[in-house]
Biopython code that builds the backbone (N, CA, C, O; Angstrom):
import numpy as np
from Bio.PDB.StructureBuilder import StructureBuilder

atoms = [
    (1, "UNK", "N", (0.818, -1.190, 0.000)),
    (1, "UNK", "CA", (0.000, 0.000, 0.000)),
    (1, "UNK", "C", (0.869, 1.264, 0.000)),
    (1, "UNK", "O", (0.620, 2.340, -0.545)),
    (2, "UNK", "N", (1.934, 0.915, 0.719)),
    (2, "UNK", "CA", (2.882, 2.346, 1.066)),
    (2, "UNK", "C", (3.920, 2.665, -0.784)),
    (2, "UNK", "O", (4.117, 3.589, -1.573)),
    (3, "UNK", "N", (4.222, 1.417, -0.643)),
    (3, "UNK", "CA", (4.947, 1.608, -1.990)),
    (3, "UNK", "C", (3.934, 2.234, -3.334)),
    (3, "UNK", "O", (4.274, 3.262, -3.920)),
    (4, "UNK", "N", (2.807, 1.554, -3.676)),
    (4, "UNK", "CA", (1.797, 2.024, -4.228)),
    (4, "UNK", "C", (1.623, 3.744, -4.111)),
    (4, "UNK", "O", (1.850, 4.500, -5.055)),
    (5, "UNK", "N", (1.205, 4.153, -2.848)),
    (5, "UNK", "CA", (1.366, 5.607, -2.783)),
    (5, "UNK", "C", (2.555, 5.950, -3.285)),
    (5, "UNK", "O", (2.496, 6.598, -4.330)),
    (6, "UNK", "N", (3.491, 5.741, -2.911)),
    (6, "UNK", "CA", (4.743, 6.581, -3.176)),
    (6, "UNK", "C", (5.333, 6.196, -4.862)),
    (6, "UNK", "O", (6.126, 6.951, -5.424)),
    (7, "UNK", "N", (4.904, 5.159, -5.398)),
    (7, "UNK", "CA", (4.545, 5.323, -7.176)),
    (7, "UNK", "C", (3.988, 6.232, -7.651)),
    (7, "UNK", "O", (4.310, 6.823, -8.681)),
    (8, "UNK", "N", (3.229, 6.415, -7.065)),
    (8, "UNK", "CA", (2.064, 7.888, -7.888)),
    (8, "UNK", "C", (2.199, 8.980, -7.134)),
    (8, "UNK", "O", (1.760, 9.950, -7.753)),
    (9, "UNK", "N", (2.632, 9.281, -6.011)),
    (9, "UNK", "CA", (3.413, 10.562, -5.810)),
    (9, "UNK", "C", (4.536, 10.915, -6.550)),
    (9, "UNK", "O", (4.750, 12.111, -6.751)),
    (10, "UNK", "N", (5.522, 9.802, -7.122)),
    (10, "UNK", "CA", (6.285, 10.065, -8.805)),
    (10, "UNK", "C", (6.001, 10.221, -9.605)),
    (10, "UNK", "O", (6.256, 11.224, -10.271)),
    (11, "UNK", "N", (5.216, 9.136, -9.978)),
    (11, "UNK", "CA", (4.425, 9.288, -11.579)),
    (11, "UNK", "C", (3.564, 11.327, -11.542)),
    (11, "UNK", "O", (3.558, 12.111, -12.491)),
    (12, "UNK", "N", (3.191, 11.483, -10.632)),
    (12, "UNK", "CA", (2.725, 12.669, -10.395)),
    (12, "UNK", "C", (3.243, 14.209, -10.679)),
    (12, "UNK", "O", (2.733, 15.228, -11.145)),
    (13, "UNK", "N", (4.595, 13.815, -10.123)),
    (13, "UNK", "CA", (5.707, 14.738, -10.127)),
    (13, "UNK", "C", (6.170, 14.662, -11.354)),
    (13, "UNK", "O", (6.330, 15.690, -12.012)),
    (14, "UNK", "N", (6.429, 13.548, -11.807)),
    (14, "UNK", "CA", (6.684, 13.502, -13.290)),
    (14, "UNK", "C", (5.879, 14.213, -14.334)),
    (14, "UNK", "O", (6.378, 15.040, -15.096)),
    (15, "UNK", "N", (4.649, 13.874, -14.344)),
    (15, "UNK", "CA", (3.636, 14.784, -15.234)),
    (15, "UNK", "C", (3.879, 16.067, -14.847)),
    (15, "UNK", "O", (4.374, 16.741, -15.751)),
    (16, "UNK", "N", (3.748, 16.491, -14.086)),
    (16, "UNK", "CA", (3.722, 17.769, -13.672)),
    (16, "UNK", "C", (4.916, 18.728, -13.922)),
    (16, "UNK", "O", (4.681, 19.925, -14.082)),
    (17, "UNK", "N", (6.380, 18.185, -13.969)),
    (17, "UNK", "CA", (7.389, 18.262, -14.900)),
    (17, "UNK", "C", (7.669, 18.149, -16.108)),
    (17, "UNK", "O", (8.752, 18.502, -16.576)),
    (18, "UNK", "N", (6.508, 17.521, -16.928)),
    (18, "UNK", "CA", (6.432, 17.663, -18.405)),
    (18, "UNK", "C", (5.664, 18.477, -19.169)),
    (18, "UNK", "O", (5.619, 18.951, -20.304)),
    (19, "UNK", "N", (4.802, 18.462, -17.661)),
    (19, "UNK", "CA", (3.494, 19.490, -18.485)),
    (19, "UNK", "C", (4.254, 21.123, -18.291)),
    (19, "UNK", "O", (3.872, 22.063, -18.990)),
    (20, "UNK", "N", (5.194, 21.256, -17.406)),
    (20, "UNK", "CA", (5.997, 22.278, -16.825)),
    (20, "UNK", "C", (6.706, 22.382, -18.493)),
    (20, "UNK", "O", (6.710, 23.469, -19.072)),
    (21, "UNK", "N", (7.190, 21.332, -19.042)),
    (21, "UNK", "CA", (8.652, 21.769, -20.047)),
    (21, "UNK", "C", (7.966, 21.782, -21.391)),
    (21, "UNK", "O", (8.501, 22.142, -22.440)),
    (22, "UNK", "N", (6.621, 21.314, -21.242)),
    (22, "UNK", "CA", (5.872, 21.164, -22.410)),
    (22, "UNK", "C", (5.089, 23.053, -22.562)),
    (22, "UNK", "O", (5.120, 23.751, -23.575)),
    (23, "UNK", "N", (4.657, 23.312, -21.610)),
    (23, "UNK", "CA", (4.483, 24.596, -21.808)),
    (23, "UNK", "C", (5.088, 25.717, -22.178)),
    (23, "UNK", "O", (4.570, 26.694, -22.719)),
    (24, "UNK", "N", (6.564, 25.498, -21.775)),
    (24, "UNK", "CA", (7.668, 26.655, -21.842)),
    (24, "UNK", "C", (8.261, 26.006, -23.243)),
    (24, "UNK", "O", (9.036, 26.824, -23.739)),
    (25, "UNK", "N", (8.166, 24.935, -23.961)),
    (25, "UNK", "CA", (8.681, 24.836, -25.025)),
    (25, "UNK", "C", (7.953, 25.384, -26.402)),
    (25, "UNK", "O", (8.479, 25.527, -27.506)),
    (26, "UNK", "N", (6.313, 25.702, -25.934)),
    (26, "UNK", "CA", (6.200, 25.594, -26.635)),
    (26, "UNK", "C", (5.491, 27.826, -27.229)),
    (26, "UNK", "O", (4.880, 28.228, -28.219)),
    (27, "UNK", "N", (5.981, 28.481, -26.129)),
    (27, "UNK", "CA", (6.125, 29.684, -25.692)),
    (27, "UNK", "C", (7.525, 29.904, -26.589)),
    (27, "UNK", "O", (7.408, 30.973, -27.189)),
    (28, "UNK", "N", (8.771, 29.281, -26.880)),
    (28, "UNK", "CA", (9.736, 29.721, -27.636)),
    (28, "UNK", "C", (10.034, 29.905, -29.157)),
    (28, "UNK", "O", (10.963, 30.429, -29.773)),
    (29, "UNK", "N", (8.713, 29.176, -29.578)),
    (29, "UNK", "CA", (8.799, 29.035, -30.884)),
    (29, "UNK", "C", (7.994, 30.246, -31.515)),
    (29, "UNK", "O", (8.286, 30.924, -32.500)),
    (30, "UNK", "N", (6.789, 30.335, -30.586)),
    (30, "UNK", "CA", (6.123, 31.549, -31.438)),
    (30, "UNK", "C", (6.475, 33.017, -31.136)),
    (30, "UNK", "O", (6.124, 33.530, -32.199)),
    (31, "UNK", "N", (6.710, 33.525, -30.754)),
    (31, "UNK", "CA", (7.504, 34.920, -30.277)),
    (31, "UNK", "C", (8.927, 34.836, -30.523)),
    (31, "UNK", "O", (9.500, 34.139, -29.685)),
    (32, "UNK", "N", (9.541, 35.244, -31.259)),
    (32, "UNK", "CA", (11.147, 35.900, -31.273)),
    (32, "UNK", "C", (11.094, 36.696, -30.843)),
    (32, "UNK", "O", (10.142, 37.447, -31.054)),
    (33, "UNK", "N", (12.308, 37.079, -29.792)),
    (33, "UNK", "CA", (12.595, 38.299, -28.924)),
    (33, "UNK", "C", (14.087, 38.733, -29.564)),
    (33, "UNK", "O", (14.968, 37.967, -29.957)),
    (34, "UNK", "N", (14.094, 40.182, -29.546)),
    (34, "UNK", "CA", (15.582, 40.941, -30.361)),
    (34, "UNK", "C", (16.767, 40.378, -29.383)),
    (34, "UNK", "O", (17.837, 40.206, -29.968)),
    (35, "UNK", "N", (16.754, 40.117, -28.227)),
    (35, "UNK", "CA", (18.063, 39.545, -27.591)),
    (35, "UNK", "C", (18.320, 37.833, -28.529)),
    (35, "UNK", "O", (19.478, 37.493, -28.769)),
    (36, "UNK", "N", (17.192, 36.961, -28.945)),
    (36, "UNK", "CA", (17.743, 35.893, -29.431)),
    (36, "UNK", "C", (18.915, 36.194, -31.130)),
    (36, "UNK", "O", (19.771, 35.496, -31.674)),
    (37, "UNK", "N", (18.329, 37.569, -31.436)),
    (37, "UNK", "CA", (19.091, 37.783, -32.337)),
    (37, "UNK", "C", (19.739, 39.489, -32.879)),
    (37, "UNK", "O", (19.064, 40.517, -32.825)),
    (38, "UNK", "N", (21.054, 39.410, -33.333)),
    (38, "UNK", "CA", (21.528, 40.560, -33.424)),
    (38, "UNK", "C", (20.714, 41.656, -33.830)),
    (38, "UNK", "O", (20.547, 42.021, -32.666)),
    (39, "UNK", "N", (20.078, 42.478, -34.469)),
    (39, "UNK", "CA", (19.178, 43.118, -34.415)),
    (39, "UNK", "C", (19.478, 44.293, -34.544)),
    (39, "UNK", "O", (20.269, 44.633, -33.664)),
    (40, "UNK", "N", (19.103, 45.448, -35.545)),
    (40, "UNK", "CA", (19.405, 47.203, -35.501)),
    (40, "UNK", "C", (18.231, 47.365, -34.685)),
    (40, "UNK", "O", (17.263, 46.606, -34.642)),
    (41, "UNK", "N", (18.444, 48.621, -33.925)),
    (41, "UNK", "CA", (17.777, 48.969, -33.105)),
    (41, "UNK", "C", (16.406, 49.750, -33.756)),
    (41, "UNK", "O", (15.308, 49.712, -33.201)),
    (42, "UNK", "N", (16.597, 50.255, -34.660)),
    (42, "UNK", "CA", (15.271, 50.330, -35.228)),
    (42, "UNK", "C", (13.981, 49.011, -35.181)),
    (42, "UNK", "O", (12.791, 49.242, -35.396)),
    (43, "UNK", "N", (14.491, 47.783, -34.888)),
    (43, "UNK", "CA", (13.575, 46.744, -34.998)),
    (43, "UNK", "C", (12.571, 46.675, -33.689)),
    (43, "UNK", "O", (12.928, 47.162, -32.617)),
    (44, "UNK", "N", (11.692, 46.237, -33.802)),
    (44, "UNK", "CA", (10.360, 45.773, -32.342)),
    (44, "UNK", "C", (11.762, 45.060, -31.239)),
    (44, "UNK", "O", (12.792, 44.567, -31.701)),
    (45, "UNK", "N", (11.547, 45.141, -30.250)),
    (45, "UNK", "CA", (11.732, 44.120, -29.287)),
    (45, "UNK", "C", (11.664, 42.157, -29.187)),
    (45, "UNK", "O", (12.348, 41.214, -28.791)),
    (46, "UNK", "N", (10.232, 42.466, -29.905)),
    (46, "UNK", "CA", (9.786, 41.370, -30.109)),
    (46, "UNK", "C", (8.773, 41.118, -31.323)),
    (46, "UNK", "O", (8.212, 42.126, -31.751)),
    (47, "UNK", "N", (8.472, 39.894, -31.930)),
    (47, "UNK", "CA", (7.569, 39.580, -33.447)),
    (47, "UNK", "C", (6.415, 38.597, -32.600)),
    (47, "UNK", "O", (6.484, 37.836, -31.635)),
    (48, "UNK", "N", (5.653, 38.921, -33.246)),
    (48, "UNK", "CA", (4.515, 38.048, -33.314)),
    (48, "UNK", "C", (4.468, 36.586, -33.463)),
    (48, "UNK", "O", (3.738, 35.704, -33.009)),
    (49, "UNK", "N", (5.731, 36.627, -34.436)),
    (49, "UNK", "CA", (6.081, 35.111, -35.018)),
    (49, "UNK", "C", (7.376, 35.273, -35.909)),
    (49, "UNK", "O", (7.812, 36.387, -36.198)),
    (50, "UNK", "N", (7.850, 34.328, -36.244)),
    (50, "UNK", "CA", (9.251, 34.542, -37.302)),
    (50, "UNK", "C", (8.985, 33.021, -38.067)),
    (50, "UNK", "O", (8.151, 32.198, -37.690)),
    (51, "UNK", "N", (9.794, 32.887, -39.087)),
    (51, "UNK", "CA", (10.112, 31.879, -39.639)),
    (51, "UNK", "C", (10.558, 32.032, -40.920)),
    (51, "UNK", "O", (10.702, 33.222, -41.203)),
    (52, "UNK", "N", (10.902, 31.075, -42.032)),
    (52, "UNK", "CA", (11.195, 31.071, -43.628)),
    (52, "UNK", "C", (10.146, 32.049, -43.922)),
    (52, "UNK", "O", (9.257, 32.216, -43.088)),
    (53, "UNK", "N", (10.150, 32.792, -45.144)),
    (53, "UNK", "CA", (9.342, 33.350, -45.763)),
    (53, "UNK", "C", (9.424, 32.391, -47.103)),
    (53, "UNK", "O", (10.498, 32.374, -47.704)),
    (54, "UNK", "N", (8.535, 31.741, -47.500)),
    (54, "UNK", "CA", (8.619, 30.849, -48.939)),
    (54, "UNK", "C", (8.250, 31.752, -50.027)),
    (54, "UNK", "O", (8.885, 32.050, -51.039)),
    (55, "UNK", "N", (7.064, 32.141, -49.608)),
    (55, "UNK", "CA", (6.575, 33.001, -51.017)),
    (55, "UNK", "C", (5.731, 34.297, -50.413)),
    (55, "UNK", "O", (5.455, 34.360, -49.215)),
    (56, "UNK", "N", (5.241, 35.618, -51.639)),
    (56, "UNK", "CA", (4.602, 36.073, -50.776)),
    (56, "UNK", "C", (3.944, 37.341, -52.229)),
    (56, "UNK", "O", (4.489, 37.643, -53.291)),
    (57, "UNK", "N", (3.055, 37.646, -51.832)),
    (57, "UNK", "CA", (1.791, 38.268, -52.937)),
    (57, "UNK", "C", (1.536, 39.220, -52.339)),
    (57, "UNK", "O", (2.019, 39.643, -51.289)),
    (58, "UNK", "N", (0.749, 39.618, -52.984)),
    (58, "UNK", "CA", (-0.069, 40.819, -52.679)),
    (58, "UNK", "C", (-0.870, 40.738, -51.391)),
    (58, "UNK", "O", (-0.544, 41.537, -50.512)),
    (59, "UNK", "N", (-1.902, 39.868, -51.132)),
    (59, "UNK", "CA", (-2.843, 39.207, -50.076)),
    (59, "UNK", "C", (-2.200, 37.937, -49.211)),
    (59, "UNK", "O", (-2.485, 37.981, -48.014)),
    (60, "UNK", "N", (-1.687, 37.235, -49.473)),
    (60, "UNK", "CA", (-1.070, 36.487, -48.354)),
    (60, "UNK", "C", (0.480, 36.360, -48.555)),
    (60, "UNK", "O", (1.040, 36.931, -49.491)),
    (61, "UNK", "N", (1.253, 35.476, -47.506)),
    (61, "UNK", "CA", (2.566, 34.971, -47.402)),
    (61, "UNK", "C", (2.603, 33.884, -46.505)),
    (61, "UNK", "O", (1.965, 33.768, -45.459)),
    (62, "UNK", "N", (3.459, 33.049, -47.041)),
    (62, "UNK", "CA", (3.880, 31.767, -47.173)),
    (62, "UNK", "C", (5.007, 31.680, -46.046)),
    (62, "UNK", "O", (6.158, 32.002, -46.340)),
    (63, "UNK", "N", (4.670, 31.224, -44.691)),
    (63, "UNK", "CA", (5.953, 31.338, -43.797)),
    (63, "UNK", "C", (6.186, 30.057, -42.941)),
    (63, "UNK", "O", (5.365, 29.691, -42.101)),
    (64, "UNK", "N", (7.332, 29.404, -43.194)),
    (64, "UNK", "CA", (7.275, 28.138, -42.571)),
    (64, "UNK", "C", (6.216, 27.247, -43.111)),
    (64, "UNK", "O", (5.467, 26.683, -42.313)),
    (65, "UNK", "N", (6.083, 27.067, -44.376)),
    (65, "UNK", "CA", (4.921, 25.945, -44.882)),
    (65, "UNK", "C", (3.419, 26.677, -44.472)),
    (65, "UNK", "O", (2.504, 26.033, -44.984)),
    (66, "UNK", "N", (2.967, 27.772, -43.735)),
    (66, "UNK", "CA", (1.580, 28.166, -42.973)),
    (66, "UNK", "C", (1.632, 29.374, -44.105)),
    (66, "UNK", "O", (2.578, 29.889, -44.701)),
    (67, "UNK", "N", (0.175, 29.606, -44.141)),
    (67, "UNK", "CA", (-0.073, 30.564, -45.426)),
    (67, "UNK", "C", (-0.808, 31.907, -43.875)),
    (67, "UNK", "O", (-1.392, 31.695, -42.812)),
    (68, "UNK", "N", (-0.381, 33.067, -44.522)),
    (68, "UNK", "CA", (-0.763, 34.117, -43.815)),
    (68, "UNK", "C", (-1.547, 35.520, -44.674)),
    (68, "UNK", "O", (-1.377, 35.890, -45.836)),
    (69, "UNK", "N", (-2.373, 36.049, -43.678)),
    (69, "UNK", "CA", (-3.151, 36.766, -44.490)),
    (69, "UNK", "C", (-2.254, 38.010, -44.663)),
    (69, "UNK", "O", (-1.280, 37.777, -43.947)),
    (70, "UNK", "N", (-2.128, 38.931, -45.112)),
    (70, "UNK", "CA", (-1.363, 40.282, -45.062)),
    (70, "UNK", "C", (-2.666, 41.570, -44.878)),
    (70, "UNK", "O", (-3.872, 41.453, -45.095)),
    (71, "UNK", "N", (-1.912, 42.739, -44.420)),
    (71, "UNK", "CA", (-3.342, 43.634, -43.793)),
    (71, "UNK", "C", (-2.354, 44.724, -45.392)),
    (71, "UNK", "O", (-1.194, 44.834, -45.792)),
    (72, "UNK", "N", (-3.977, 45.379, -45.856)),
    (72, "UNK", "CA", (-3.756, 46.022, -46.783)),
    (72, "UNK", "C", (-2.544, 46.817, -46.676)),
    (72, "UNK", "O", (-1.894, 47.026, -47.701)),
    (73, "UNK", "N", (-2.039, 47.436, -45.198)),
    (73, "UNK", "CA", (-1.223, 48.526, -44.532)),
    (73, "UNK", "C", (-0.049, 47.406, -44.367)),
    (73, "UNK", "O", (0.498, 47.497, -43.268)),
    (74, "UNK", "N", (0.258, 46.788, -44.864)),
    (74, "UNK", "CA", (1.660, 45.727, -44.910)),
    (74, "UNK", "C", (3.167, 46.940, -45.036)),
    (74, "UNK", "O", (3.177, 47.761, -45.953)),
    (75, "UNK", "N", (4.222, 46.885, -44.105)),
    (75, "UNK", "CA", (5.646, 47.559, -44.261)),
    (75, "UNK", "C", (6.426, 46.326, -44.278)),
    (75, "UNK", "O", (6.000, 45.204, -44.005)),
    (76, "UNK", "N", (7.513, 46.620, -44.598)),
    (76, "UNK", "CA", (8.171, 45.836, -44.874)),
    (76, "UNK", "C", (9.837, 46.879, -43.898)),
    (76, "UNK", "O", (9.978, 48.073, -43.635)),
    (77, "UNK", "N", (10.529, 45.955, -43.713)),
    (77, "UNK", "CA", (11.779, 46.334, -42.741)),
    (77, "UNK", "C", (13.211, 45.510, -42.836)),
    (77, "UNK", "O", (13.372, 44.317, -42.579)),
    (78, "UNK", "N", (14.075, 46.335, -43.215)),
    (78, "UNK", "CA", (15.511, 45.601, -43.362)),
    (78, "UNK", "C", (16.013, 46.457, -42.242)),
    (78, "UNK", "O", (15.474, 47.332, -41.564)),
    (79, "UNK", "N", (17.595, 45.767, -42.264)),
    (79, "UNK", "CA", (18.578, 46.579, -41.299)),
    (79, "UNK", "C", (18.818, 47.667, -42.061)),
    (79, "UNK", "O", (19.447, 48.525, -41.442)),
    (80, "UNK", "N", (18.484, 48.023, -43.458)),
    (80, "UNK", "CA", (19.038, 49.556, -43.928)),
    (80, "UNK", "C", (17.730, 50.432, -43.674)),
    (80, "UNK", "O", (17.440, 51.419, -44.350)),
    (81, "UNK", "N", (17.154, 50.052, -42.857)),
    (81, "UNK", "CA", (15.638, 50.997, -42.922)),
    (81, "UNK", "C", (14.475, 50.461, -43.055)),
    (81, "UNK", "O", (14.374, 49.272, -43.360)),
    (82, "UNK", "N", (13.355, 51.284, -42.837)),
    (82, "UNK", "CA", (11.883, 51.098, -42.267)),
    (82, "UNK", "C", (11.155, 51.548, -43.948)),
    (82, "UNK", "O", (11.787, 52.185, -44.791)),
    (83, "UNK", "N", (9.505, 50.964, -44.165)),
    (83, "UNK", "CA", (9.182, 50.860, -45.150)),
    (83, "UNK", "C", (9.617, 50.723, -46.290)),
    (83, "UNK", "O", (9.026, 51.274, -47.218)),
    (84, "UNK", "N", (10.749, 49.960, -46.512)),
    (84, "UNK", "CA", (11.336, 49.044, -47.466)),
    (84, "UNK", "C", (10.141, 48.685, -48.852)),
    (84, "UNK", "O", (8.978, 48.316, -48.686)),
    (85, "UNK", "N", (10.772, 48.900, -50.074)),
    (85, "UNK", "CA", (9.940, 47.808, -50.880)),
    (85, "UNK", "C", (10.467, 46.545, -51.111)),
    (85, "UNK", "O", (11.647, 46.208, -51.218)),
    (86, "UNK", "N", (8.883, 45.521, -51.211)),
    (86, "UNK", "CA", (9.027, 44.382, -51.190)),
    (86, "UNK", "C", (10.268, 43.811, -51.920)),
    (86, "UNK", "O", (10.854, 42.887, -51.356)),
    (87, "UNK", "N", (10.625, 44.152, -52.829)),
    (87, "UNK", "CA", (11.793, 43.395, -53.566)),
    (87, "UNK", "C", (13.216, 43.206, -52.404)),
    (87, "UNK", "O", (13.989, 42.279, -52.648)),
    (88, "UNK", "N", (13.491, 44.077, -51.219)),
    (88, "UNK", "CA", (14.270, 44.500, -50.307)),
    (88, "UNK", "C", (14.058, 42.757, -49.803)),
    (88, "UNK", "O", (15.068, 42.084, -49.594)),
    (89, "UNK", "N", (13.022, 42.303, -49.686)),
    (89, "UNK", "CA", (12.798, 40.581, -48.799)),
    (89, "UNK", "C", (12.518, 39.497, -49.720)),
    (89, "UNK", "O", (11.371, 39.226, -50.074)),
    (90, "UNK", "N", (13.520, 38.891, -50.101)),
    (90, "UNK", "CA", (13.238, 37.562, -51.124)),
    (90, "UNK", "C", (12.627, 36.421, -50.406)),
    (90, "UNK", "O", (12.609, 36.465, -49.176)),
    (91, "UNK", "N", (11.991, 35.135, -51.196)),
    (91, "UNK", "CA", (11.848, 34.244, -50.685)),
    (91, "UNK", "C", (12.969, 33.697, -49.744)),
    (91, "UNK", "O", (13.937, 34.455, -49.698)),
    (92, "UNK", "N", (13.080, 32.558, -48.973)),
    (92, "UNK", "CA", (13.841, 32.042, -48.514)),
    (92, "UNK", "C", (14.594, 33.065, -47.761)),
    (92, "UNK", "O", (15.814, 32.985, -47.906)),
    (93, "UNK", "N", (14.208, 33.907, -47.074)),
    (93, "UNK", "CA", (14.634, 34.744, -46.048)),
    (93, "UNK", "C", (14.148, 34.409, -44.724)),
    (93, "UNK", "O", (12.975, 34.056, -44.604)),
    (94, "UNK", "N", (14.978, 34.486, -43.632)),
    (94, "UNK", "CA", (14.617, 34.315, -41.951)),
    (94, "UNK", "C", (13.614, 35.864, -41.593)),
    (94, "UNK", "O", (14.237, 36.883, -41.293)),
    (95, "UNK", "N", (12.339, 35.891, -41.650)),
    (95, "UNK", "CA", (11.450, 36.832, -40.997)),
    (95, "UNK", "C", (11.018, 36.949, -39.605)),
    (95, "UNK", "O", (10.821, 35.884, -39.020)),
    (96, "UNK", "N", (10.839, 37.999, -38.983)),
    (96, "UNK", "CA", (9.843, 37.803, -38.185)),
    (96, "UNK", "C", (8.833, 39.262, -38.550)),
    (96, "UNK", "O", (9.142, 40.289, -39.155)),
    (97, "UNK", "N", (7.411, 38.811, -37.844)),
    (97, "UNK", "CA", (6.296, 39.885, -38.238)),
    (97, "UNK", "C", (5.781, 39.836, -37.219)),
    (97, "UNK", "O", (6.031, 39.105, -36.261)),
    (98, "UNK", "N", (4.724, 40.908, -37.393)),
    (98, "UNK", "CA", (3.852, 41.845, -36.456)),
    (98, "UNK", "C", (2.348, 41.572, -36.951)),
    (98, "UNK", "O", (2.024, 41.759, -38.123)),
    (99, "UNK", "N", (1.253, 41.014, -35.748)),
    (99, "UNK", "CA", (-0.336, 40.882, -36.780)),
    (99, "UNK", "C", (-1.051, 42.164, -35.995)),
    (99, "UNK", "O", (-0.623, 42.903, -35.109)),
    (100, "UNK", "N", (-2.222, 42.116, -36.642)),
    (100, "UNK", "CA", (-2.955, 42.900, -36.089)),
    (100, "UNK", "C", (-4.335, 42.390, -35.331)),
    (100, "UNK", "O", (-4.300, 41.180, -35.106)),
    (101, "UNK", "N", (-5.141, 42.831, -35.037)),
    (101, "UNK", "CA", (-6.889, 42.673, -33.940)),
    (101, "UNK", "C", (-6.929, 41.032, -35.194)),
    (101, "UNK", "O", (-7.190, 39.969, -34.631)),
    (102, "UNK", "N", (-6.741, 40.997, -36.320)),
    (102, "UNK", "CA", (-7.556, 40.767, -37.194)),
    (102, "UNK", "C", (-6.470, 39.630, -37.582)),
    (102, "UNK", "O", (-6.359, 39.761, -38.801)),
    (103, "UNK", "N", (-5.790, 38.797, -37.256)),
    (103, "UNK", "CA", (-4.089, 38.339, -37.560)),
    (103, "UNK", "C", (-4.116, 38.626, -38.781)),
    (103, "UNK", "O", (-4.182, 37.643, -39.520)),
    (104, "UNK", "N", (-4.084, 39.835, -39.379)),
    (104, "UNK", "CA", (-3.055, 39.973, -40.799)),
    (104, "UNK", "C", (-1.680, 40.245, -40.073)),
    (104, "UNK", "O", (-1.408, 40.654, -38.944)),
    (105, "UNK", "N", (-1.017, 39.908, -41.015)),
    (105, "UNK", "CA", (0.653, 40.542, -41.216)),
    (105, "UNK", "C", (0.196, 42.064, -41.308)),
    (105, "UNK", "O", (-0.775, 42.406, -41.982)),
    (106, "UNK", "N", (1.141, 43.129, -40.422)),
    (106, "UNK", "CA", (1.144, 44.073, -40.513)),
    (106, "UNK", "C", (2.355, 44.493, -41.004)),
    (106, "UNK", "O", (2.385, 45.662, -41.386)),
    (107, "UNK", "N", (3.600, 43.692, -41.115)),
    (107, "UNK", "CA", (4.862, 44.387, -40.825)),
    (107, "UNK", "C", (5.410, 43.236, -41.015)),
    (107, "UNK", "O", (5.249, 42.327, -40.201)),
    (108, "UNK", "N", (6.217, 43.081, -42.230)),
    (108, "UNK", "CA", (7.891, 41.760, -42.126)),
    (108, "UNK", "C", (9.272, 42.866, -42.139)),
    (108, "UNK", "O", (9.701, 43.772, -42.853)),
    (109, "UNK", "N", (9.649, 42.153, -40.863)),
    (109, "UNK", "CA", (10.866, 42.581, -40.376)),
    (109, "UNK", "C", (12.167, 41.404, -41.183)),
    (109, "UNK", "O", (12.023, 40.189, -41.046)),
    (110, "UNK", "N", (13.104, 41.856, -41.810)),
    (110, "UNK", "CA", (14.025, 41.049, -42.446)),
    (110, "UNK", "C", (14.810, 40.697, -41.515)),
    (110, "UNK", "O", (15.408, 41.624, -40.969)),
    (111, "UNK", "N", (15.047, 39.485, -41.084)),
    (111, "UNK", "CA", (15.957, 39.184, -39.588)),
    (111, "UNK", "C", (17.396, 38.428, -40.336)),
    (111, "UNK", "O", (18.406, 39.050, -40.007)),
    (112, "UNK", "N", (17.688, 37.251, -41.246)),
    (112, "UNK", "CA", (18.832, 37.204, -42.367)),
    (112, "UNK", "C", (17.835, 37.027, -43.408)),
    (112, "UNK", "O", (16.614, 36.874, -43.449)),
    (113, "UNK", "N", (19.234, 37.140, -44.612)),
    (113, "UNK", "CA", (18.596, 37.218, -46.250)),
    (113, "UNK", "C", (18.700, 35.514, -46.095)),
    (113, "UNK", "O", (19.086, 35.137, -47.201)),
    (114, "UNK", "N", (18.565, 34.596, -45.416)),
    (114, "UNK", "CA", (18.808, 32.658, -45.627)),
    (114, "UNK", "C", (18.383, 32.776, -44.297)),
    (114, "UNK", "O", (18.731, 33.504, -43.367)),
    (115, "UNK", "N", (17.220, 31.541, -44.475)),
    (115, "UNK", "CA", (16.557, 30.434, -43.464)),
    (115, "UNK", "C", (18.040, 29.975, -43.077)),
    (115, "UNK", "O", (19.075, 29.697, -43.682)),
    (116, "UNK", "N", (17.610, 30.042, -41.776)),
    (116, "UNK", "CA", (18.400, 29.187, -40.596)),
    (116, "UNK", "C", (19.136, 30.153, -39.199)),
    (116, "UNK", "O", (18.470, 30.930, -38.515)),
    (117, "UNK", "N", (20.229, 29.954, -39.050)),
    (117, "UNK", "CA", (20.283, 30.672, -37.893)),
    (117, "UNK", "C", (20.889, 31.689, -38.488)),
    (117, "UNK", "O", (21.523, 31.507, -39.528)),
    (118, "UNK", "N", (20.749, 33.233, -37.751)),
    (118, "UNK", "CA", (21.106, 34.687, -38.538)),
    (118, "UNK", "C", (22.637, 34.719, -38.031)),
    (118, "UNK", "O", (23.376, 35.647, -38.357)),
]
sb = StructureBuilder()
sb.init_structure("model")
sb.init_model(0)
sb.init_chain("A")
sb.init_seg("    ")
for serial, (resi, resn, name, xyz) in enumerate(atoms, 1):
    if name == "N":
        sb.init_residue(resn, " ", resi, " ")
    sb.init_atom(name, np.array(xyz, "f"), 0.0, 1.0, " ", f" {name:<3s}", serial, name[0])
structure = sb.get_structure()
């Protein structure tokens, strides 16, 4: 009986330690913060989201395989400056963006010109 209790006072602790690392893992992926990466200070603090940019139109963009809506008021942002035109962000660039009330893309921030680490 004693051993029994003290199984599931582990097994317990255990869940409760996964559900602990399962939460905080999964808080790192959607927010980029400017300390994870070098960054001009003109940039946000923090993005909404980051990832590959694959493709990208007039009305949506293609980021990490997930299709996104864009808000008519779309800027665009490199390290040489703020309201950039689109040609400034090719496919296959490391992004992060900004949504709005409504999740459009408001804003792609150019974080490197190549997917992977900046």
């Amino acid at each position: 009986m004693i051993k029994q209790q003290r199984i599931t006072k582990i097994f317990s602790m255990i869940m409760i330690l996964f559900c602990v690392f399962l939460a905080m893992a999964g808080t790192g992926h959607t927010r980029g913060k400017k300390g994870e990466w070098k960054l001009p200070q003109h940039y946000p603090d923090g993005f909404d989201g980051y990832g590959c940019l694959m493709r990208i139109d007039a009305t949506k963009a293609v980021i990490d395989d997930s299709e996104k809506k864009l808000s008519p008021e779309l800027t665009f942002h490199t390290p040489d400056g703020n309201d950039m035109p689109l040609e400034h962000i090719a496919p296959n660039s490391l992004v992060g963006y900004m949504v709005n009330k409504s999740n459009q893309i408001i804003s792609i921030w150019l974080v490197s010109e190549t997917c992977g680490n900046p």
